[in-house]
C-alpha positions in Angstrom: 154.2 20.9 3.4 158.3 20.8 3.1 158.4 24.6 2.3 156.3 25.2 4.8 157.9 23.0 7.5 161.3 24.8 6.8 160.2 28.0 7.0 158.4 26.8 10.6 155.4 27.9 9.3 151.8 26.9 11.2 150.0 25.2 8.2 145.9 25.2 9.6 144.6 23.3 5.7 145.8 22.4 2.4 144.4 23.9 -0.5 143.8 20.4 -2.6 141.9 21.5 -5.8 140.2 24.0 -7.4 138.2 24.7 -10.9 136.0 27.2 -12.6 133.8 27.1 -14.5 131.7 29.8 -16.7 128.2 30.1 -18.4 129.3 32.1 -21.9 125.3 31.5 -22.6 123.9 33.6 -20.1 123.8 37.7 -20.8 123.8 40.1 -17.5 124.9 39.7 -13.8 123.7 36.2 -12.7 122.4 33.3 -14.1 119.7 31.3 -13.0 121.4 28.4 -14.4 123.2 25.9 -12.2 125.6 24.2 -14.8 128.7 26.6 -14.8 128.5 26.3 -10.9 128.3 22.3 -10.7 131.0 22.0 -13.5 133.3 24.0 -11.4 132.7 21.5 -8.3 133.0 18.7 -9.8 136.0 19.9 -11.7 137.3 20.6 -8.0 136.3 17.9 -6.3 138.0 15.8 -8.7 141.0 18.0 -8.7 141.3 17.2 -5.0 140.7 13.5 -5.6 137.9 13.5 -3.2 134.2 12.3 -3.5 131.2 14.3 -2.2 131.1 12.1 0.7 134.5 13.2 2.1 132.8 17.1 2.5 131.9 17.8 5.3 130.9 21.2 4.9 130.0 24.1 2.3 131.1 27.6 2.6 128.5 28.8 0.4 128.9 32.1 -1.8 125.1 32.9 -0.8 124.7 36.9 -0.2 121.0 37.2 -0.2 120.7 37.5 -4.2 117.5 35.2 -5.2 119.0 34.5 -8.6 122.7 33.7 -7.5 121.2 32.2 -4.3 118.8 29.7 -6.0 121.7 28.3 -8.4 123.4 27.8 -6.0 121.4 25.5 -4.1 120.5 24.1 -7.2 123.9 23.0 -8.1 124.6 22.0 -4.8 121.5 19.6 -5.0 122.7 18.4 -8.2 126.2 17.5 -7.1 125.1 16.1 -3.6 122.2 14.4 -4.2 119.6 14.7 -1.0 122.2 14.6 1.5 124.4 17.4 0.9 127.0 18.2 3.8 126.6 21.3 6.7 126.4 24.8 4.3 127.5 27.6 6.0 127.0 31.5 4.5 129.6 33.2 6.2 127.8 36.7 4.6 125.0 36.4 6.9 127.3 37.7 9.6 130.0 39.7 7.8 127.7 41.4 4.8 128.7 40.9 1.1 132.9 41.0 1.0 132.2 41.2 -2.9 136.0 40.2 -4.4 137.6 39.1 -0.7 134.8 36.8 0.0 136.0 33.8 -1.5 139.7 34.2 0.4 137.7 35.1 3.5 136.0 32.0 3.7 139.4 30.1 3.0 141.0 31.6 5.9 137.4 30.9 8.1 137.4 27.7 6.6 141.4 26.3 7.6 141.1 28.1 10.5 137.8 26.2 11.5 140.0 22.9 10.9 143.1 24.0 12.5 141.2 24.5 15.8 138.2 22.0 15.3 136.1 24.6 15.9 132.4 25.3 14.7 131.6 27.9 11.7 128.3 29.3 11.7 125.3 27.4 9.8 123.2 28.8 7.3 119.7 30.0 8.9 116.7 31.0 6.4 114.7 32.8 8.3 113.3 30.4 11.1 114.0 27.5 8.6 117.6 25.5 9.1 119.2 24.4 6.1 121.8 22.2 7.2 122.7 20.2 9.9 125.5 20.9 12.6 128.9 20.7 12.1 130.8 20.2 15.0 134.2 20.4 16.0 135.2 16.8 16.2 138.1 17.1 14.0 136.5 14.3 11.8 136.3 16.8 8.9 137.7 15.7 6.2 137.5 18.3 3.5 135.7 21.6 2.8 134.1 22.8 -0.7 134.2 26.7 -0.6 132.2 28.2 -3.6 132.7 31.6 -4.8 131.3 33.8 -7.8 129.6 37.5 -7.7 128.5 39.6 -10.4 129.1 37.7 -13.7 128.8 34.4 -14.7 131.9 32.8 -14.0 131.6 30.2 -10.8 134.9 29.3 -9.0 135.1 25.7 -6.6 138.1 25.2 -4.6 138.5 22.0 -2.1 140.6 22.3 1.5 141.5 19.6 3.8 142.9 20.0 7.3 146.3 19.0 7.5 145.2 16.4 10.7 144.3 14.4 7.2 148.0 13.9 6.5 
């Protein structure tokens, strides 16, 4: 935060840790399989020295793909157990941003803490996947996942600089 503090720079998050993680096993676009993807969480999670019960919230890489979509919840499952945190999709509203997806939901995501505001849950149809997450400024850290076409699966972990 020095560099940033000198320059007089408005610092909304920190980006804490990061990881990827790919499945060399898998042939074409997507994989159904959930390890590369849970690898690369816990790789980030551990990056940002935090425990899945500092999350508070997903920003999910889900774009209406079933194959990509359903790993994804898998993984999620298998790194949070049954209680995983809010997951937001910030595609439902904005479409597929393919390549700027990931920095997209970075910039939603520290702006969301900067402001204690609200980002949009993910809705299946009539069905709620997650539970609210409201602006409290409780939040103590975000887990944004992002992959596309390909096997490789990319974690990063932000904390709003309130944390510091």
């Amino acid at each position: 935060f020095a560099h940033a503090e000198r320059r007089n720079a408005v610092v909304l998050a920190e980006l804490c840790g990061g990881s990827c993680a790919t499945d060399c096993a898998s042939p074409g676009l997507f994989s159904a399989d959930s390890r590369a993807l849970e690898t690369a969480m816990h790789a980030a999670l551990a990056d940002a020295e935090a425990n899945t019960s500092e999350v508070d919230c997903i920003c999910s890489s889900l774009n209406a793909h079933p194959v990509g979509d359903e790993s994804e919840l898998s993984a999620i499952g298998h790194v949070f157990g049954n209680r995983p945190p809010a997951l937001i999709a910030l595609s439902e509203f904005t479409g597929d941003l393919v390549a700027a997806s990931p920095a997209y939901a970075l910039a939603m995501c520290a702006y969301a803490f900067a402001r204690k505001a609200s980002l949009p849950l993910l809705q299946s149809g009539a069905r709620t996947i997650a539970g609210a997450v409201k602006g409290t400024g409780t939040r103590h850290a975000a887990l944004i996942n992002a992959f596309a076409a390909g096997t490789t699966k990319a974690s990063l972990v932000i904390r709003g600089v309130h944390e510091h």
